[in-house]
C-alpha positions in Angstrom: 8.8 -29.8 -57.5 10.4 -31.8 -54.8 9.0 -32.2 -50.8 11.9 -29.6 -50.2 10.9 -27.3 -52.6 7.5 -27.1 -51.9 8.4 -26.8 -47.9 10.7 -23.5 -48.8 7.6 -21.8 -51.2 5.5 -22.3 -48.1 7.9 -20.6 -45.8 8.3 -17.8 -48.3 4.7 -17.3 -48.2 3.9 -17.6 -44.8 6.9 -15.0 -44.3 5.3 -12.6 -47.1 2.1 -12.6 -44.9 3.8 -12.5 -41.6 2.3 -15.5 -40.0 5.3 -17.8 -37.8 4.8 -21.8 -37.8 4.2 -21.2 -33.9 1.5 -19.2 -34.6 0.0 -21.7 -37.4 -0.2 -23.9 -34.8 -1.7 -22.1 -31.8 -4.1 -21.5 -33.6 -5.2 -25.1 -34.3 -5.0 -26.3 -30.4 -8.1 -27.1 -29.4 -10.0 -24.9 -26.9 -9.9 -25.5 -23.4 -12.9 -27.2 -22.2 -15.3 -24.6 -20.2 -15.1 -25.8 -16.2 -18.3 -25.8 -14.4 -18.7 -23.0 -11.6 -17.5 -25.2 -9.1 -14.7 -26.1 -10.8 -13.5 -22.3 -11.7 -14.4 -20.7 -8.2 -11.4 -21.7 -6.2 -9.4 -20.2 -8.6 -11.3 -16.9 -8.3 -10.8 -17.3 -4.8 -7.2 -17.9 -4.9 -6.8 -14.9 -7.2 -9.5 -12.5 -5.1 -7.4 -10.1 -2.0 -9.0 -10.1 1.3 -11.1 -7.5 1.0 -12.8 -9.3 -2.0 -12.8 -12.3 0.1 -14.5 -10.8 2.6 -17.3 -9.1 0.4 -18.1 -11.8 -2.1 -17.0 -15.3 -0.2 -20.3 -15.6 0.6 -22.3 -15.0 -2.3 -19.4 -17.0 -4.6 -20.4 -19.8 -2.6 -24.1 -19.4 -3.1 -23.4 -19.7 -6.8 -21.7 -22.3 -6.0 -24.4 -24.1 -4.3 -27.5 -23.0 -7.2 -24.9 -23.6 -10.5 -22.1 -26.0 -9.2 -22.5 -28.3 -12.1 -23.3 -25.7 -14.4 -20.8 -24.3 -17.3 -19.7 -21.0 -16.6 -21.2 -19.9 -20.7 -24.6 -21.9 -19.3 -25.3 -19.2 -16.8 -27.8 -16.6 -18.1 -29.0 -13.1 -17.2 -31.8 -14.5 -15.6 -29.8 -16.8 -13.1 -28.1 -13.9 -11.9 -31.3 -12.0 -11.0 -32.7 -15.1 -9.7 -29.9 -15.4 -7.2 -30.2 -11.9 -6.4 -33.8 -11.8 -5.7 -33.2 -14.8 -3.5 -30.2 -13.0 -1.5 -32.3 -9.9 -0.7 -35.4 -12.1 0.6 -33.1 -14.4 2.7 -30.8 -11.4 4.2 -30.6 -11.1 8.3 -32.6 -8.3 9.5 -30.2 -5.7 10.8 -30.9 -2.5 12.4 -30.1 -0.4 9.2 -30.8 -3.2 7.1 -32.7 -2.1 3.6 -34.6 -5.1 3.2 -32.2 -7.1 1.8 -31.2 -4.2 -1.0 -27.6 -3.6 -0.4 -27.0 -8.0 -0.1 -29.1 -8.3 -3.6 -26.3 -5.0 -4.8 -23.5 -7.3 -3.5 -25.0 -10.9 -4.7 -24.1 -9.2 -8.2 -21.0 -7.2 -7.8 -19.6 -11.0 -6.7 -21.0 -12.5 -10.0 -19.3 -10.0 -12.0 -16.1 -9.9 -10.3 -16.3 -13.9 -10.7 -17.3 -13.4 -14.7 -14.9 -10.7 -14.8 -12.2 -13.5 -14.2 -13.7 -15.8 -16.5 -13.1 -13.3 -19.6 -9.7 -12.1 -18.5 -8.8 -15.9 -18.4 -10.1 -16.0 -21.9 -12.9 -18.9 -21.3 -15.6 -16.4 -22.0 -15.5 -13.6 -24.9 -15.3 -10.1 -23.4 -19.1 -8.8 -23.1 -20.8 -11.9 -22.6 -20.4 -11.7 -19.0 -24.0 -12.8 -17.6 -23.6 -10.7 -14.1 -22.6 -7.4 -16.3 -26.2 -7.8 -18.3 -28.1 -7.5 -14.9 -28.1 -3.9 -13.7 -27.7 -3.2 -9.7 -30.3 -2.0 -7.9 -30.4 1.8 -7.5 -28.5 3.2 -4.1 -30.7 4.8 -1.9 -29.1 7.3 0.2 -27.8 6.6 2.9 -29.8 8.1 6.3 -26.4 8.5 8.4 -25.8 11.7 9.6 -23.7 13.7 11.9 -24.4 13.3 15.6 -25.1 16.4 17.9 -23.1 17.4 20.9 -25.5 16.4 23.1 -26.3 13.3 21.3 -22.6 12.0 21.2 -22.8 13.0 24.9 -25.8 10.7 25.7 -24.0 7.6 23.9 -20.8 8.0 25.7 -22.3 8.5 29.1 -24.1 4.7 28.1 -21.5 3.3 27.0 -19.3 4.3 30.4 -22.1 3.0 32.8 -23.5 0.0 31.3 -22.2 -3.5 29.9 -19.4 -5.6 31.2 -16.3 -3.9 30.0 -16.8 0.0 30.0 -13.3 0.9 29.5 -12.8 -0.7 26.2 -16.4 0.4 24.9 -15.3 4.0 26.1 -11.8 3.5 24.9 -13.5 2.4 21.3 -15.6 5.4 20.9 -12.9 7.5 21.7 -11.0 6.2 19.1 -13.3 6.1 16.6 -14.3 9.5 17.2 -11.1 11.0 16.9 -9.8 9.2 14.4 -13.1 8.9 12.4 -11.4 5.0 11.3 -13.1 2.6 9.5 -14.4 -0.6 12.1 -11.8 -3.2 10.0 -9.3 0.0 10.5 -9.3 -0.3 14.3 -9.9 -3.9 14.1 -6.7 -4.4 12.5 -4.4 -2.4 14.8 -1.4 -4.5 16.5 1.2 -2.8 18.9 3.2 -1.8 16.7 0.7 0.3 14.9 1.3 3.2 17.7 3.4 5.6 17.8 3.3 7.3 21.0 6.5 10.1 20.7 4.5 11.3 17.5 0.9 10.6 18.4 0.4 8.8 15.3 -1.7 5.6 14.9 -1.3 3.7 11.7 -4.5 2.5 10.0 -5.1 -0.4 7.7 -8.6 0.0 6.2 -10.3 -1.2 3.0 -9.0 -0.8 -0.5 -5.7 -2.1 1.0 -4.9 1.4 2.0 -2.2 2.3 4.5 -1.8 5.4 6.4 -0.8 7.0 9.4 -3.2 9.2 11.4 -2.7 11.5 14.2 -3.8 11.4 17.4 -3.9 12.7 20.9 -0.9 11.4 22.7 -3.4 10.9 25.9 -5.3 8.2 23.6 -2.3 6.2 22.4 -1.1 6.1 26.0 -4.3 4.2 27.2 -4.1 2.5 23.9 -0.8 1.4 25.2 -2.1 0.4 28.5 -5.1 -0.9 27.5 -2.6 -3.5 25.3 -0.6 -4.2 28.1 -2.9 -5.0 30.6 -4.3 -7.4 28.3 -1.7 -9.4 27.5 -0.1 -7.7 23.7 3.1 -8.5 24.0 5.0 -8.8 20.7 5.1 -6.2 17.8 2.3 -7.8 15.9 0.0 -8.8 18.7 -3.3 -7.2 18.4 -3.9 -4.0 20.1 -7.4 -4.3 20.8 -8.5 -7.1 23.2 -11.6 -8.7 25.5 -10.8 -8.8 29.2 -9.5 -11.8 28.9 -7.2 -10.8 26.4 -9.0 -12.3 23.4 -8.0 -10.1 20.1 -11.1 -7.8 19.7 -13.8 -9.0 16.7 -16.9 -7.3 15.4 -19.2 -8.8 17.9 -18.4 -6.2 20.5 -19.9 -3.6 17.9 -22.9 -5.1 17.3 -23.1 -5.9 21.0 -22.4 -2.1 22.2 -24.9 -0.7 19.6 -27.4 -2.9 21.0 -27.0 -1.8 24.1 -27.1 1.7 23.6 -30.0 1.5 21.6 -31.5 -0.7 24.3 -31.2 2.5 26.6 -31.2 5.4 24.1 -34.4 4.5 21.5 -33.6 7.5 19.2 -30.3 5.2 18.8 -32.2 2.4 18.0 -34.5 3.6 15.5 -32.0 5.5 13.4 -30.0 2.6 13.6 -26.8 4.9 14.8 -23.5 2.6 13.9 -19.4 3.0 14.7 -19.8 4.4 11.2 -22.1 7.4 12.7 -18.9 8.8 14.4 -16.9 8.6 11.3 -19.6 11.2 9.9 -19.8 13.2 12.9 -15.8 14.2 13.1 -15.7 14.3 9.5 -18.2 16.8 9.0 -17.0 18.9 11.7 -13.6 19.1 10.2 -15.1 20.0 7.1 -17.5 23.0 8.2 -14.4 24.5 10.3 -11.2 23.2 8.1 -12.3 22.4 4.8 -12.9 20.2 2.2 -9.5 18.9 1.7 -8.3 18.6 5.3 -11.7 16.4 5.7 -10.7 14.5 2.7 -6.9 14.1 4.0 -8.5 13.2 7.6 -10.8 10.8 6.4 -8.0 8.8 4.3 -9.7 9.2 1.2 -7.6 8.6 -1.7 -10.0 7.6 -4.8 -9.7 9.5 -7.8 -13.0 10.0 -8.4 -15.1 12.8 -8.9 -14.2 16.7 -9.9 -10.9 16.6 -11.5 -10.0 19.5 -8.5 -9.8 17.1 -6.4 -6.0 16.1 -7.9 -5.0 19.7 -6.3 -6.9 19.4 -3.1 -4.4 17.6 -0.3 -3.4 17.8 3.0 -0.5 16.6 4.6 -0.1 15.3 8.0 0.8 18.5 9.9 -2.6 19.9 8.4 -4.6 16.8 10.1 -3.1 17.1 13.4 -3.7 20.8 13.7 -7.3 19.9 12.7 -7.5 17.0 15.6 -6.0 19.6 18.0 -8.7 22.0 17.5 -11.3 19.1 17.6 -10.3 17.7 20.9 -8.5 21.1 22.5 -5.2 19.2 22.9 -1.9 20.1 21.8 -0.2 17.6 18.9 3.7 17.5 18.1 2.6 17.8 14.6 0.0 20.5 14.9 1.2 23.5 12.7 -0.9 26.8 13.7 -3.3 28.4 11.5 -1.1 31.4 10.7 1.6 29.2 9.5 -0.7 26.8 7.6 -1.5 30.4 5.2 -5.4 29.6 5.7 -7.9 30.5 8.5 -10.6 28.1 9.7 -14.3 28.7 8.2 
């Protein structure tokens, strides 16, 4: 038997077990070698969306920092609990803080969405994922409540006669209150994002969500204003701004709620936050329009929990009538409740 014929038997045979040449040699490639944790993070990072970005950049770069030269399949269990004891003794003391719980919680959510790279890139085998052999700690629940008329009315009247800029701290809690919007969500707002003819205010919060919610035409006129007289000019300028026309950042949160809670102590120790408000208007929607006008109204759209929760939706008309009722203003897209088919608990 000749080179030739030997060359076409092996052919028939590799057809007869349907293996391809190609394939023959794919499989012989050598591996590719295993990059350190340095070396792999940036492409994490390139491949992470803001909101990861903003969640994990920190802790990505403290693995960086303890396992840089380190190859990602040298990492074990125990490094990951090691960095996450060290996050939750080393976390800023905040006002609601947990003592360092929820940055421990985080510290591993950012190794596994790191490790959770590394397999999908096929350098590690599924399920050998160090981060994903660590269990988070537990969730405690979280003490935010609802705030009572007359507490929401003792924060406001602080906020309007104390500081150095009481319109926007009033204008913020405003906002926040009807809108019951995420701090990113009203942090994210540009001119455009109002629509005053409507009275609708379009909200970019986390999870890359993107909705419209309605609002008293009375707010986005001074939203409008408020703009204006600080200098917003084009479409995608930012709406909310410092008096001297600075876009707004998250500073001006932490310095309101420390101020409140400088002259309100119940504020204070509770450690009342923006997100406070979102409970307050979300609960009261829900005790007098129910569940799934809250759920609409809060911009909820996860797919989690009872599988009723497909069926329960609200449009926009439904929110606005809701908001009308809540602040005792009229709204263009306010339907009553006799034509809604439903009457409020």
């Amino acid at each position: 038997m000749n080179d030739r014929d030997r060359l076409d038997q092996a052919r028939r045979i590799l057809a007869e077990l349907g293996v391809t040449v190609d394939q023959l040699r794919a499989d012989h490639r050598p591996a590719p070698a295993m990059p350190t944790v340095a070396e792999y993070l940036p492409r994490v990072q390139d491949a992470a969306g803001p909101g990861a970005q903003r969640t994990y950049g920190t802790y990505w770069q403290r693995m960086a920092r303890r396992w840089g030269d380190r190859r990602l399949d040298d990492i074990r269990a125990t490094d990951v609990e090691a960095l996450q004891r060290a996050v939750a003794t080393k976390a800023v003391p905040r006002r609601n803080g947990r003592g360092g719980r929820h940055a421990g919680e985080h510290a591993i959510a950012a190794a596994r969405a790191f490790y959770s790279r590394a397999i999908a890139d096929g350098l590690i085998p599924a399920g050998s994922s160090p981060a994903h052999q660590v269990a988070k700690p537990r969730r405690l629940p979280s003490p935010r409540r609802a705030l009572t008329t007359h507490e929401l009315s003792e924060i406001n009247a602080v906020a309007r006669t104390s500081g150095n800029d009481t319109a926007l701290d009033a204008l913020l809690l405003r906002l926040h209150t009807e809108t019951a919007c995420r701090r990113g969500g009203a942090l994210a707002l540009r001119l455009r994002d109002v629509d005053v003819q409507q009275g609708l205010l379009r909200l970019r919060e986390k999870g890359e969500t993107l909705r419209w919610q309605p609002i008293t035409l009375d707010l986005a006129t001074h939203l409008i204003e408020h703009a204006d007289l600080r200098g917003a000019r084009s479409p995608d300028d930012a709406l909310l701004r410092y008096r001297d026309g600075r876009p707004l950042t998250s500073r001006r949160y932490d310095h309101l709620w420390t101020r409140i809670g400088g002259r309100l102590p119940w504020v204070a120790a509770q450690g009342v936050s923006t997100h406070w408000l979102r409970h307050t208007t979300l609960t009261w929607v829900e005790r007098n329009f129910g569940y799934g006008i809250a759920r609409a109204y809060a911009g909820h759209t996860d797919k989690t929990g009872p599988a009723t929760t497909t069926y329960i939706k609200a449009d926009l008309q439904a929110v606005a009538t809701a908001l009308a009722a809540l602040t005792g203003q009229p709204h263009p897209l306010a339907t009553s409740m006799d034509q809604l088919g439903f009457q409020a608990r």
